[in-house]
SEMI-692007 format. One record per residue (C-alpha): chain; x, y, z. Coordinates in steps of 0.05 Angstrom, whole numbers. Each point is the difference from the previous one (the first is absolute). Last residue first. Layout:
SEMI-692007
ch  x  y  z
A  X  Y  Z
...
***
This chain:
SEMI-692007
ch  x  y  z
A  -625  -638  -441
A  -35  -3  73
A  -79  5  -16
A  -49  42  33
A  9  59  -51
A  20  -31  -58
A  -70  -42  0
A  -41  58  31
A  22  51  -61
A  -7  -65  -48
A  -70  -11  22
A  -30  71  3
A  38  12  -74
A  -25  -61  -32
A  -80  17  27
A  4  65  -8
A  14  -9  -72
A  -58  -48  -10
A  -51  42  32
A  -14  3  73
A  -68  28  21
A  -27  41  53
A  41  53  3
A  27  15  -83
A  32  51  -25
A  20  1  -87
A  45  39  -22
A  38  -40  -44
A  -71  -31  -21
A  -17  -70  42
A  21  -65  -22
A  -55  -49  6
A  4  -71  26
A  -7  19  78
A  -65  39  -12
A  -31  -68  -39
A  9  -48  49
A  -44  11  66
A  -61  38  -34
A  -3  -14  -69
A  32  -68  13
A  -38  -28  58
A  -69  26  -22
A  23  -31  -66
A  6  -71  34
A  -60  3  39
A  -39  21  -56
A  19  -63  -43
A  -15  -46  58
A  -74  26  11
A  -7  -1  -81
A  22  -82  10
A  63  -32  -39
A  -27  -51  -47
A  0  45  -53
A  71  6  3
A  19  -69  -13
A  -43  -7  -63
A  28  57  -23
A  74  -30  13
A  -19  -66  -36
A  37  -52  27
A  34  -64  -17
A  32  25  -71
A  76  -18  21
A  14  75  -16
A  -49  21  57
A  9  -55  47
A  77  15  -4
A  -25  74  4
A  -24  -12  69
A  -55  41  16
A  10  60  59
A  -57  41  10
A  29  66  33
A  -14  63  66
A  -12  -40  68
A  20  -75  -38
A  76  35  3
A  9  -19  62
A  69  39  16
A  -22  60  -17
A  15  48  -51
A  40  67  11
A  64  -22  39
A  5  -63  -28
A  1  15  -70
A  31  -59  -41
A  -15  -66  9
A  -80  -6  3
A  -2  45  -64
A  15  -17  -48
A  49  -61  22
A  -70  -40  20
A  -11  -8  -79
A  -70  3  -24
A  -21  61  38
A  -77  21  -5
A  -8  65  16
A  -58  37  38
A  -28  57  -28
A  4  64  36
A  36  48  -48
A  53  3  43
A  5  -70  12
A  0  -5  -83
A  51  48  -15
A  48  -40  39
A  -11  -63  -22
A  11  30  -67
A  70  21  9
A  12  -74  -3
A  50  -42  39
A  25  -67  -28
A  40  12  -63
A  -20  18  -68
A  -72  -6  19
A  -19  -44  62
A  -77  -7  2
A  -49  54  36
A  -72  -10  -13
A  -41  49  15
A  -67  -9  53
A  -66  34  14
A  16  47  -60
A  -28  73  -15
A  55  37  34
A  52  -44  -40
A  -30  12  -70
A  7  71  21
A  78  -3  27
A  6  -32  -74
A  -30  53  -44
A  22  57  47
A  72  -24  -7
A  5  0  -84
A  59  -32  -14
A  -38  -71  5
A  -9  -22  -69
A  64  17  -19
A  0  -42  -59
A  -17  -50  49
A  -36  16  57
A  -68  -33  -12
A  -45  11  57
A  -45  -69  7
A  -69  6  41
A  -22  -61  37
A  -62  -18  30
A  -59  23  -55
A  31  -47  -50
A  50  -51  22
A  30  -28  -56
A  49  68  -7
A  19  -14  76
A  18  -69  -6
A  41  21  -69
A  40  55  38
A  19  -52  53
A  23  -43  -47
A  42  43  -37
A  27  35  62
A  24  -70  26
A  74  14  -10
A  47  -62  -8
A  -14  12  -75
A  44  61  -1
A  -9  29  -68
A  -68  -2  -8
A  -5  47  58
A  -70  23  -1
A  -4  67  10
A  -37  43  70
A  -66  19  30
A  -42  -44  27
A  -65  -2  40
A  -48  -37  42
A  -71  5  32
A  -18  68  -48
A  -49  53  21
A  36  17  66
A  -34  67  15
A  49  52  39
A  -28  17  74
A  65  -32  31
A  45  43  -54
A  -33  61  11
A  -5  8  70
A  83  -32  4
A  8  57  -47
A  -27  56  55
A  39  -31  50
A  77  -1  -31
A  -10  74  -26
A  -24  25  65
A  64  -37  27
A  37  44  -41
A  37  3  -70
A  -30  -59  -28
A  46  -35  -53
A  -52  -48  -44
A  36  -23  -62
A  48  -65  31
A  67  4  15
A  29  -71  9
A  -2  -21  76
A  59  -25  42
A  40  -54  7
A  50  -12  41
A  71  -14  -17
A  45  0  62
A  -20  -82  25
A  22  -21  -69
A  -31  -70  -16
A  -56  25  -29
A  28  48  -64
A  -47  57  7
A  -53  31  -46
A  -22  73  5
A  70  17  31
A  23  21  66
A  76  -7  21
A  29  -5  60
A  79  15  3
A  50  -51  13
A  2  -37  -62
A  9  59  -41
A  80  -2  6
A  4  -72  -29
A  -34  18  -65
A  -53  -48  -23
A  -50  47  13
A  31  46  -61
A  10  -51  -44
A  -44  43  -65
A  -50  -33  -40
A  -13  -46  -48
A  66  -35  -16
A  -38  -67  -12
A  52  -32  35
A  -20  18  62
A  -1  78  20
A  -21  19  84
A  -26  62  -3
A  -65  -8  -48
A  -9  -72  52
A  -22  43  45
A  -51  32  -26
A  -5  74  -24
A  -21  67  40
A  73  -2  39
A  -15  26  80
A  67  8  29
A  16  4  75
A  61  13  36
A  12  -24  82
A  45  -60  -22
A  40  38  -54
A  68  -23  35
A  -16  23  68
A  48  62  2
A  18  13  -74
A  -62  9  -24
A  -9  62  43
A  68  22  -19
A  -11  -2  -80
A  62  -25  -33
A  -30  -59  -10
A  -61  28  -32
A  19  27  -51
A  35  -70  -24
A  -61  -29  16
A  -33  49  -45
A  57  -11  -58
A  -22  -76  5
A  -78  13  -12
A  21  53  -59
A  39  -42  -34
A  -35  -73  0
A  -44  6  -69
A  58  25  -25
A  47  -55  8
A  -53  -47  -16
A  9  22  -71
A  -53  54  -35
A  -55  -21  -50
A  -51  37  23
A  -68  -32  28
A  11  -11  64
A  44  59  3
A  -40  51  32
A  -41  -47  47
A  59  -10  39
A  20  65  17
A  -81  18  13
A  2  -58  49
A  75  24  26
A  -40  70  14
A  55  7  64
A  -29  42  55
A  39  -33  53
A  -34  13  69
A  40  4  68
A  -30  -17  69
A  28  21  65
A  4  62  -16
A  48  58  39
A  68  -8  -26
A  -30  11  -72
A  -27  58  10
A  -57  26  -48
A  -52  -38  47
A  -67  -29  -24
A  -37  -14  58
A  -64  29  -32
A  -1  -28  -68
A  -2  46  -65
A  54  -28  -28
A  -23  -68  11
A  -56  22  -46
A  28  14  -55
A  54  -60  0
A  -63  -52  5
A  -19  29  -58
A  54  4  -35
A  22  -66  15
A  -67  -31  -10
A  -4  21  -74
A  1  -75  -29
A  -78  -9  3
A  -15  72  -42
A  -51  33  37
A  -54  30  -32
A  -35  36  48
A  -59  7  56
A  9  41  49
A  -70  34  -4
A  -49  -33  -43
A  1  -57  -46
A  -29  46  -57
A  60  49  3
A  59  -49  -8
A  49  42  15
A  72  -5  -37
A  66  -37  28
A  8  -14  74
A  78  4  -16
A  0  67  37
A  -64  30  -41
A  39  -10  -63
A  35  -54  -5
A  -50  -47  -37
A  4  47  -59
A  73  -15  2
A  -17  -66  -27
A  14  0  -75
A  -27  -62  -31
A  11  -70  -44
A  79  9  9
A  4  1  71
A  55  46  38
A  2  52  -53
A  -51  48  12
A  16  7  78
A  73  6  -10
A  -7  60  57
A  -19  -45  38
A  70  -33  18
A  33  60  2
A  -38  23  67
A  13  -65  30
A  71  -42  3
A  24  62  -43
A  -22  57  36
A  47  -20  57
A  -30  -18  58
A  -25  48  57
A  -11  -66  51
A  -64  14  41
A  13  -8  68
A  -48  -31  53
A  -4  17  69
A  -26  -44  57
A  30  20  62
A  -34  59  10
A  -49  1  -47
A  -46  41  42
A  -77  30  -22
A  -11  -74  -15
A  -56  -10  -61
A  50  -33  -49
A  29  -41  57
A  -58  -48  -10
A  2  -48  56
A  -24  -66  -15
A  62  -19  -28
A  16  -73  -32
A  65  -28  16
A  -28  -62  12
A  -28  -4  -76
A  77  -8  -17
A  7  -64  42
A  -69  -32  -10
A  17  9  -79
A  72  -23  10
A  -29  -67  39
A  -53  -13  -57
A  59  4  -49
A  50  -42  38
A  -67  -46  -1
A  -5  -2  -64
A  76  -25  -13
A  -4  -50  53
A  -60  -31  -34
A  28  4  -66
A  74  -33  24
A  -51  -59  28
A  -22  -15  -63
A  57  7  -34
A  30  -49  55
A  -58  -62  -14
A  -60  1  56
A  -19  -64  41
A  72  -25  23
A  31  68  19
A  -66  25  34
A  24  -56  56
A  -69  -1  45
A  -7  27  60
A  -10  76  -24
A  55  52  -12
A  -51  17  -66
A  -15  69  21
A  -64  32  -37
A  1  60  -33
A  31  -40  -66
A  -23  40  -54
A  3  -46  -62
A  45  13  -54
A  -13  12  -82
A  50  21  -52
A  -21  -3  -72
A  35  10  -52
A  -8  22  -69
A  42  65  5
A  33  8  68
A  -6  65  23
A  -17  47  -46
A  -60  -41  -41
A  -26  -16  74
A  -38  -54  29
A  17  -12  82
A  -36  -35  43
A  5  2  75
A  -42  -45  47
A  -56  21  53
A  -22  -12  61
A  -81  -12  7
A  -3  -57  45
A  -27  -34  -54
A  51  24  -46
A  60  -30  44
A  -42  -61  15
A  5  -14  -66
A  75  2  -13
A  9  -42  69
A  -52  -55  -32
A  41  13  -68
A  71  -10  31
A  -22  -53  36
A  -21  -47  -51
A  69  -17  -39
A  42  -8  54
A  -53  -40  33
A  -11  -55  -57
A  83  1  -7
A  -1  -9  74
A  -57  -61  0
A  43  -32  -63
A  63  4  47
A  -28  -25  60
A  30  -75  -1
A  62  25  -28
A  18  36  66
A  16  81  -9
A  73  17  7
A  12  34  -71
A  -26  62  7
A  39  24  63
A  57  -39  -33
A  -6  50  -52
A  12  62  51
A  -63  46  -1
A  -24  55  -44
A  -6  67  22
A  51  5  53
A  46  32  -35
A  -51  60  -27
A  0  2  -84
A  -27  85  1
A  -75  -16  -39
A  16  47  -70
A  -59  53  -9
A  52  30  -56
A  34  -43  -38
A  75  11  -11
A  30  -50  44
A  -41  -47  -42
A  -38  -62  30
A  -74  0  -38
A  -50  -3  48
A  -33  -73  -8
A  -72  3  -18
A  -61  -12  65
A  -62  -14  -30
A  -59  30  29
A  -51  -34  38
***
């Protein structure tokens, strides 16, 4: 059972549970109990939280901890997924304490958002319509400087590396011959480019404003961001370019009409890289009152917003076809598994919240079950190693890294092996329109309280899991998963699948489109 900590109350943390009015109850309410049943309330106050706790996991829901160096550094912040309604008989108010019950409510405003945003789901893909009447999409013709410019500073936006290699082939960055066709390497903060590729290339896109019904912002605020993370420029800069594009776009007519509400941005950081604290990392772009109308898509969302969704981080494989798409699913379900469980990432000695260490010394006592990666020193920078390591793995173990979601995830469904999430805000959270709700179809979730209290050994845990299970759960993801976590080429035509891309842009053209703004 894990142990629940206290989240820390500061207006300027993010993951913050919104205080609701009704969350804790009137002190008489507490106060009215008879004297001769106090000791068997306290006894009760202090026992039903667990039993409801437990019969949360046993039911297999799920509850939300967060470790992250970004975020809040040492502290842990832990709530249970309450899925289940507690208007019952009994008075809630007497048997669980107000944070308590603040958690619960909180969660379940999650859950609710999820249900609400995987409702607009489209099973139609528009992308294979001969008529987009109706359903037209324009492509904003920005100023250079909110994208263009931005790459051009490719050799100065980290210190340790020049990136414009990984521009080249659209933002897929340079082949990788010996993974075959398609296959690149992808940096993990070029979705914006990519993405911005291939919307150009999209069937209902309309050069007439008065005719869409959609409007896309290509705005690189990721790669904005990114270059001057590690510059010593004031906040004032950091915020320039995001404000100046509002500004633009104010005096744009189609904005002007609905307020942003039918405009779409995909930013290829997280959330929380738009929305500064006082660690003045980052830019305050989300936190802007103008760009809390449009939807937004980013490869980790903040949960309580119901227009952030989450979708994938670019991965290596971009197919260009449906051919493309088949003949790797071949590959991938015939690939030999020669190790149980793998790992490839740092410890975090830093962050002592973080259960890398541990999990990286389970696997290293583990001979012939585990096989460690070391990515430090930039361990990892070499795709093929990794995405090879993954092809040859039953399972790969997927903790939190500098905040919850992990490229890595990613690159392991692709590569077939099944991930095993230590932190239901990975992954469970975040991308509802290209993972399912029951996550036990395509993941192995262990507790990392269990982890980092020492009460299980993950290995151990995973050999327990039978072959018949195993190949159950990668026939799901090679064949129902993986095609809708990949982004295709800029050119890329697909019939019988839907990749990530055509996923976001199918379900935003039907949400605009059958919704009054």
């Amino acid at each position: 059972m894990a142990v629940l900590s206290l989240l820390r109350r500061r207006s300027t943390e993010p993951y913050k549970l919104k205080k609701k009015s009704n969350s804790s109850p009137p002190p008489q309410q507490r106060t009215t109990c008879l004297p001769s049943f106090s000791i068997l309330l306290f006894i009760l106050s202090i026992l039903f939280p667990f039993w409801y706790f437990s019969n949360l996991l046993l039911t297999h829901s799920l509850h939300l901890c967060i470790s992250s160096r970004k975020l809040s550094s040492h502290n842990l912040y832990c709530i249970p997924d309450a899925t289940t309604t507690l208007n019952t008989t009994m008075n809630i108010n007497t048997f669980i304490d107000p944070d308590e019950q603040e958690r619960i409510s909180a969660i379940k405003d999650v859950h609710n958002l999820l249900q609400t945003i995987r409702s607009w789901a489209s099973n139609t893909s528009f992308t294979n319509l001969k008529s987009c009447e109706g359903r037209a999409i324009y492509v904003y013709d920005l100023p250079p400087k909110f994208n263009k410019d931005i790459t051009s500073q490719c050799n100065d936006m980290l210190p340790w590396m020049d990136l414009c290699e990984f521009f080249s082939n659209e933002a897929l960055g340079q082949s990788i011959h010996n993974l075959g066709k398609g296959w690149h390497n992808t940096h993990q903060y070029f979705l914006e480019p990519i993405f911005h590729n291939r919307v150009l290339n999209h069937p209902c896109r309309v050069h007439d404003q008065d005719h869409a019904k959609l409007f896309y912002v290509p705005f690189y605020g990721g790669l904005d961001v990114l270059r001057w993370h590690f510059k010593n420029v004031s906040t004032k800069v950091k915020d320039s370019l995001g404000v100046e594009l509002l500004q633009w776009l104010g005096n744009q007519k189609s904005w002007q009409l609905n307020g942003g509400k039918d405009h779409m941005f995909v930013l290829g950081k997280i959330s929380w890289d738009f929305k500064r604290s006082e660690r003045q990392w980052g830019s305050n772009f989300l936190s802007l009152d103008k760009m809390q109308a449009p939807y937004k898509f980013l490869i980790e969302r903040e949960p309580w917003r119901m227009n952030e969704i989450g979708i994938p981080h670019p991965t290596h494989f971009h197919p260009h076809s449906d051919e493309d798409i088949i003949k790797y699913q071949s590959k991938i379900t015939n690939s030999q598994r020669m190790n149980l469980v793998s790992f490839a990432g740092a410890a975090r000695p830093d962050a002592a919240e973080n259960i890398r260490s541990m999990l990286i010394k389970q696997c290293m006592n583990s001979i012939g079950d585990c096989k460690f990666h070391d990515c430090a020193s930039r361990g990892c920078a070499d795709p093929e190693k990794v995405l090879t390591l993954f092809m040859e793995s039953e399972f790969c173990m997927q903790p939190p890294g500098d905040s919850p979601t992990r490229k890595s995830v990613f690159d392991s469904l692709v590569s077939g092996c099944i991930p095993v999430l230590f932190d239901p805000f990975t992954a469970y959270y975040q991308y509802p329109w290209h993972l399912p709700e029951d996550h036990r179809k395509y993941s192995v979730f262990v507790d990392q309280e269990e982890v980092r209290n020492g009460k299980v050994n993950v290995i151990e845990v995973l050999k327990k899991i039978a072959l018949e299970d195993r190949k159950e759960m990668r026939r799901y993801i090679v064949y129902e998963l993986m095609p809708r976590l990949v982004y295709g080429d800029s050119s890329s035509q697909f019939v019988k699948f839907r990749d990530a891309f055509t996923v976001v842009m199918d379900n935003m053209i039907s949400k605009v489109t059958s919704s009054s703004l």
